[in-house]
Chimera marker file (.cmm) of the C-alpha trace (Angstrom):
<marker_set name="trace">
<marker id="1" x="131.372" y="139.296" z="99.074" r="1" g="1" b="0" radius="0.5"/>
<marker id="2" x="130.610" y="142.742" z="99.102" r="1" g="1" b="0" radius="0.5"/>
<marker id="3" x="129.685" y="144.304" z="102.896" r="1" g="1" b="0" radius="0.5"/>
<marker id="4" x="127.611" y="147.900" z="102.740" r="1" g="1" b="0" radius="0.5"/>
<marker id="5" x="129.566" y="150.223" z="105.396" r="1" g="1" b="0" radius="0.5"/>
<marker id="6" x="127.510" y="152.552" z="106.816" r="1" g="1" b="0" radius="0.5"/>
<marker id="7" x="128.028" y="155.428" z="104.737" r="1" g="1" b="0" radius="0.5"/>
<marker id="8" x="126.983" y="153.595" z="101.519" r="1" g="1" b="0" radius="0.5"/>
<marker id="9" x="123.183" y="152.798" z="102.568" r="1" g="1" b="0" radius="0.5"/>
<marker id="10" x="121.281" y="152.475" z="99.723" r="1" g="1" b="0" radius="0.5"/>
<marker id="11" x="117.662" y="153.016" z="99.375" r="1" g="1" b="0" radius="0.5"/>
<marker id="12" x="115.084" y="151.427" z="97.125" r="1" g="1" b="0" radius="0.5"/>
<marker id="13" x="112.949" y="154.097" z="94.456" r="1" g="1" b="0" radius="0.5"/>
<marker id="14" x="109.554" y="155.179" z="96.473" r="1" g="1" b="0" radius="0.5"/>
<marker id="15" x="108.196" y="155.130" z="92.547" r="1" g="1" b="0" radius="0.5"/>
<marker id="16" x="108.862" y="153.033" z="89.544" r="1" g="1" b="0" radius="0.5"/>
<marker id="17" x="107.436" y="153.689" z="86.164" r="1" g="1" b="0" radius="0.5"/>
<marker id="18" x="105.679" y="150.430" z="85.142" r="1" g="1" b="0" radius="0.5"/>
<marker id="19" x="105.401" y="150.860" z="81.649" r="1" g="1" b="0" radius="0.5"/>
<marker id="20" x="109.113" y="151.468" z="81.654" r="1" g="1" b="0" radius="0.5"/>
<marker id="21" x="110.209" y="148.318" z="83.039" r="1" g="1" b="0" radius="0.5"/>
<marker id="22" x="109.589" y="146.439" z="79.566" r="1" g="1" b="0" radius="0.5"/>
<marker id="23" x="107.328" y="143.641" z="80.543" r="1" g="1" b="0" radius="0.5"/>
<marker id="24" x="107.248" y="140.238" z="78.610" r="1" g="1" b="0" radius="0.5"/>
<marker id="25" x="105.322" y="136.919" z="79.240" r="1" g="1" b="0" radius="0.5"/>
<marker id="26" x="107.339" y="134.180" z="81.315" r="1" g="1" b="0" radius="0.5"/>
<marker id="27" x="108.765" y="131.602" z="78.878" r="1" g="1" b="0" radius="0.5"/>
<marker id="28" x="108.589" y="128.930" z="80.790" r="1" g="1" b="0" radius="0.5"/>
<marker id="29" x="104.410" y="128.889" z="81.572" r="1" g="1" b="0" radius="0.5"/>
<marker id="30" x="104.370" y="125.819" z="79.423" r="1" g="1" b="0" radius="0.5"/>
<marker id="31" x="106.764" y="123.906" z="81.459" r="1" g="1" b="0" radius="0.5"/>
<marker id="32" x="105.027" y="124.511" z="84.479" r="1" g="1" b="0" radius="0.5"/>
<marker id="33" x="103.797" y="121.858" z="86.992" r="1" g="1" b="0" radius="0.5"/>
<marker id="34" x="100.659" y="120.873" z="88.775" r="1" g="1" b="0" radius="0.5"/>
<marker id="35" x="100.948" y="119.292" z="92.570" r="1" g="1" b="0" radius="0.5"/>
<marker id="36" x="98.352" y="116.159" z="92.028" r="1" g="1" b="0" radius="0.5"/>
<marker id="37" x="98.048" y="113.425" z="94.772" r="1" g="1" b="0" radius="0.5"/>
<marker id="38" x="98.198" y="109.723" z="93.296" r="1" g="1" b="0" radius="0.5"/>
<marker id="39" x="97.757" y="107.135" z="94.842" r="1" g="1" b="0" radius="0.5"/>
<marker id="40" x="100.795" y="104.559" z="93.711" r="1" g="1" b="0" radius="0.5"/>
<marker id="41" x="101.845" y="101.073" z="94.309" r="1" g="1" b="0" radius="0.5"/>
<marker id="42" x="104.480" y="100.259" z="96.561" r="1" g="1" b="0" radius="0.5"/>
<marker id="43" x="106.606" y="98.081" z="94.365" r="1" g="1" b="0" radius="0.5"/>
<marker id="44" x="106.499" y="100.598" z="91.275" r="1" g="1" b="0" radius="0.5"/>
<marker id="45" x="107.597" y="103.738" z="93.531" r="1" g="1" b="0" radius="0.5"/>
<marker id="46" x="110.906" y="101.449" z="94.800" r="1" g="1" b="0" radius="0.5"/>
<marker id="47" x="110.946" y="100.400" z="91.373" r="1" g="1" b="0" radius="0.5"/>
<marker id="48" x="111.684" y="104.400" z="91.075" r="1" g="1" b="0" radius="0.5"/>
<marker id="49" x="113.594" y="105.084" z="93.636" r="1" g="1" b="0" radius="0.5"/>
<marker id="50" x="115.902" y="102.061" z="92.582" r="1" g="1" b="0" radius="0.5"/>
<marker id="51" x="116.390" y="103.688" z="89.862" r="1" g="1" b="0" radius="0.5"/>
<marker id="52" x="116.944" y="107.132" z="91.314" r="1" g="1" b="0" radius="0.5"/>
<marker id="53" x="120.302" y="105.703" z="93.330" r="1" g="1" b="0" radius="0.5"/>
<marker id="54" x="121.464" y="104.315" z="90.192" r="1" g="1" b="0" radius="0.5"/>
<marker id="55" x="120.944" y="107.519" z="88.139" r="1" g="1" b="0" radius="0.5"/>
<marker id="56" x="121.099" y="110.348" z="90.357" r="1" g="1" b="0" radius="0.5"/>
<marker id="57" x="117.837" y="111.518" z="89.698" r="1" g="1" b="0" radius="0.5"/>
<marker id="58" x="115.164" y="111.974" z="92.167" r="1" g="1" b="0" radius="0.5"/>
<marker id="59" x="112.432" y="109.059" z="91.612" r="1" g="1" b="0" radius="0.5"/>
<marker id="60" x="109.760" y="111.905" z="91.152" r="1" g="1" b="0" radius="0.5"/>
<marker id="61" x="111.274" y="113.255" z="88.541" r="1" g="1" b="0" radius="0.5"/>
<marker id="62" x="111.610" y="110.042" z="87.229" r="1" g="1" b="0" radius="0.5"/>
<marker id="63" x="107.948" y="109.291" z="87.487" r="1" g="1" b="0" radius="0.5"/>
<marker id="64" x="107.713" y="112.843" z="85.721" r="1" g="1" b="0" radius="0.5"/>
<marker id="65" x="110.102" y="112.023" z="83.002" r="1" g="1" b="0" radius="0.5"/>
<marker id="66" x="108.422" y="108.466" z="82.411" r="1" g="1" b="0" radius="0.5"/>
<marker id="67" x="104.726" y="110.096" z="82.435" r="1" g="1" b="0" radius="0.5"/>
<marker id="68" x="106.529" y="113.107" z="79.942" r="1" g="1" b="0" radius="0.5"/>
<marker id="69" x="107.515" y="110.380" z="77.274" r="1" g="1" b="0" radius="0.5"/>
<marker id="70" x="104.419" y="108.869" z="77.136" r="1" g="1" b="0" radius="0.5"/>
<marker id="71" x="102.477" y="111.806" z="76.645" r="1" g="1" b="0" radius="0.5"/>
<marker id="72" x="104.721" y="113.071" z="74.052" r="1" g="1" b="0" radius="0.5"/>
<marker id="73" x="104.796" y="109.574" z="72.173" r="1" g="1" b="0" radius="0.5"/>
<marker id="74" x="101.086" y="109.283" z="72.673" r="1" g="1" b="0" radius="0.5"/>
<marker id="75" x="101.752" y="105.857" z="74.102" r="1" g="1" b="0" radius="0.5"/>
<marker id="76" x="98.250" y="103.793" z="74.884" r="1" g="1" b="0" radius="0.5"/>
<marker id="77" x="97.846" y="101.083" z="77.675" r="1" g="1" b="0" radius="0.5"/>
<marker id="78" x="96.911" y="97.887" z="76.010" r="1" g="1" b="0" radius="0.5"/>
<marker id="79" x="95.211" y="95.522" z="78.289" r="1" g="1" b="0" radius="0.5"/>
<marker id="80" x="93.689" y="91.946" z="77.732" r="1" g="1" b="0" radius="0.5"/>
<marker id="81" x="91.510" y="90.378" z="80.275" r="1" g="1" b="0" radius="0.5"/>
<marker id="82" x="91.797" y="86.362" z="80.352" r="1" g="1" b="0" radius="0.5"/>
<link id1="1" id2="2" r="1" g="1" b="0" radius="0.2"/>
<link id1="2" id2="3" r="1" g="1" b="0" radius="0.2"/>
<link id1="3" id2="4" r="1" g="1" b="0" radius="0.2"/>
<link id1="4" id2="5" r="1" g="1" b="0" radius="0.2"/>
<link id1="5" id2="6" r="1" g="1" b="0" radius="0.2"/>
<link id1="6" id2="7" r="1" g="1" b="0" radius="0.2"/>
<link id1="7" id2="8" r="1" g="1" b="0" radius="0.2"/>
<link id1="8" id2="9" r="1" g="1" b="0" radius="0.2"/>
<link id1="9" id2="10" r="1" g="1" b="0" radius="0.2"/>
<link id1="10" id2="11" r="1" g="1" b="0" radius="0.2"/>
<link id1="11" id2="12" r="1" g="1" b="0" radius="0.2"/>
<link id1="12" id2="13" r="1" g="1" b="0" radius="0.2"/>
<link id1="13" id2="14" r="1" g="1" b="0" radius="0.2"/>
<link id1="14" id2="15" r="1" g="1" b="0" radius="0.2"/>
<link id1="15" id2="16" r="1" g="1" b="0" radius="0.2"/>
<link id1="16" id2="17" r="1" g="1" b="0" radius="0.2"/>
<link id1="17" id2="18" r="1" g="1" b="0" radius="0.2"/>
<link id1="18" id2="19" r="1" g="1" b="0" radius="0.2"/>
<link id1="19" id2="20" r="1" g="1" b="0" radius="0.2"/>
<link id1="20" id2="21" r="1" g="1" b="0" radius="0.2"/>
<link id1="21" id2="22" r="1" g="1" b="0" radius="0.2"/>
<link id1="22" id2="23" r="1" g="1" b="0" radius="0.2"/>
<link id1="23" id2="24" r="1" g="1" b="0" radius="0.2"/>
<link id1="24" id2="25" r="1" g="1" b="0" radius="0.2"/>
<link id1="25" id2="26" r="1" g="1" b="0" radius="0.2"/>
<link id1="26" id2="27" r="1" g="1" b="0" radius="0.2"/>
<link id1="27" id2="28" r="1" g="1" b="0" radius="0.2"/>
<link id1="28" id2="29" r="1" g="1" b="0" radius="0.2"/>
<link id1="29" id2="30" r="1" g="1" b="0" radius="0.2"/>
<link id1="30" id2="31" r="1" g="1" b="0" radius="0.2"/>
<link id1="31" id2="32" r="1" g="1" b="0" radius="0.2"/>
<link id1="32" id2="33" r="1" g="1" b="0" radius="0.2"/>
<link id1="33" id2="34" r="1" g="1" b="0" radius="0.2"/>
<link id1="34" id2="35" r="1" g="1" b="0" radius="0.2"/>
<link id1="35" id2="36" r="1" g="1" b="0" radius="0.2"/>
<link id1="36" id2="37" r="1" g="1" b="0" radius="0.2"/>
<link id1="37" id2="38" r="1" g="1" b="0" radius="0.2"/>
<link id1="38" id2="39" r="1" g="1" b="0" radius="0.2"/>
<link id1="39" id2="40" r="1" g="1" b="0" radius="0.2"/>
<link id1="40" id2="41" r="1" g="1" b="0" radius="0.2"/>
<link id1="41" id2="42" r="1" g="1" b="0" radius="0.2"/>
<link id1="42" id2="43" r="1" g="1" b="0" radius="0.2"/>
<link id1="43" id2="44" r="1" g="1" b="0" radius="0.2"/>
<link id1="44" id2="45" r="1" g="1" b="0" radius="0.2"/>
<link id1="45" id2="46" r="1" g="1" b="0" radius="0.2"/>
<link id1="46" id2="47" r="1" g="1" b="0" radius="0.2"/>
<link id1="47" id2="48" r="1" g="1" b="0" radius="0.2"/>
<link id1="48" id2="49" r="1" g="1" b="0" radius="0.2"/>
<link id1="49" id2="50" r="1" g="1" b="0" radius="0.2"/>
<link id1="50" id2="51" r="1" g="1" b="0" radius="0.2"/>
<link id1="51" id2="52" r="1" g="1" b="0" radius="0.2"/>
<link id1="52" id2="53" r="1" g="1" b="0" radius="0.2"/>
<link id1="53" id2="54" r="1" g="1" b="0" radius="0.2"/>
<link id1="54" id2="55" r="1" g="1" b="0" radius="0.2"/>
<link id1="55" id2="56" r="1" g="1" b="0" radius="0.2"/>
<link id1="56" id2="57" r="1" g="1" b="0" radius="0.2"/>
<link id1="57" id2="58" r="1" g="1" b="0" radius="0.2"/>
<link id1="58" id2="59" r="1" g="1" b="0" radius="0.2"/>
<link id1="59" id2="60" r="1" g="1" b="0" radius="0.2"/>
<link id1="60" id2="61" r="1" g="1" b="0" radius="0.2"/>
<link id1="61" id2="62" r="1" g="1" b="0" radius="0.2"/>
<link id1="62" id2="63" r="1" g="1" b="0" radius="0.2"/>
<link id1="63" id2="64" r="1" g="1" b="0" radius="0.2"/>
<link id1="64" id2="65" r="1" g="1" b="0" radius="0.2"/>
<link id1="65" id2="66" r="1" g="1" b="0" radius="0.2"/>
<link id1="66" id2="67" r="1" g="1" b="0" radius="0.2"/>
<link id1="67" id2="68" r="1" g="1" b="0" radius="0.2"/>
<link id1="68" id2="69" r="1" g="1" b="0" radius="0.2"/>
<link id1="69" id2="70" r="1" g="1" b="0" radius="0.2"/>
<link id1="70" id2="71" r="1" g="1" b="0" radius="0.2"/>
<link id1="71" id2="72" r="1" g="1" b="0" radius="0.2"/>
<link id1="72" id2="73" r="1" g="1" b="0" radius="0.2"/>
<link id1="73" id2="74" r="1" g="1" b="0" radius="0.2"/>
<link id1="74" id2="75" r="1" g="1" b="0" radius="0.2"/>
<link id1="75" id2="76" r="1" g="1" b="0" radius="0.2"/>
<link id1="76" id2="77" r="1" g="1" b="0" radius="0.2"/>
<link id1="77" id2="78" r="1" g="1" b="0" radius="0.2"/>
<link id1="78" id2="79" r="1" g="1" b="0" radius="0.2"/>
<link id1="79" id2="80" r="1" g="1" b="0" radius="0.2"/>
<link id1="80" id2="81" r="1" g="1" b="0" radius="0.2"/>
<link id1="81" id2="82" r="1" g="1" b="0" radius="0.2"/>
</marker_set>
């Protein structure tokens, strides 16, 4: 840990040059998330957090992780009514 004694105050720049400071675009704007509000059954969020004490990973990441895999595998929801 490093402690500033008072002779070693440092001060911030009143200026910066912008066009200096080599700007790029944020890698990760496709990974970003959207806060939604669901509405979810009771049984398949313990379902979820069952799993989350098993694994160590919090159940809405799970849910995330779940939802992730079937978007990437494009998986459909087959239903039959009887």
């Amino acid at each position: 840990m490093y402690i500033l004694t008072t002779c070693e105050v440092r001060t911030m720049r009143e200026e910066y040059d912008i066009k200096n400071l080599n700007p790029r675009r944020n890698p990760y704007v496709k990974k970003a998330k959207k806060q939604i509000t669901i509405n979810i059954d009771n049984d398949t969020v313990d379902y979820f957090k069952g799993l989350s004490e098993s694994s160590g990973i919090p159940y809405q990441t799970l849910i995330n992780l779940y939802l992730s895999d079937c978007a990437a595998h494009q998986k459909k929801l087959h239903m039959t009514w009887s």
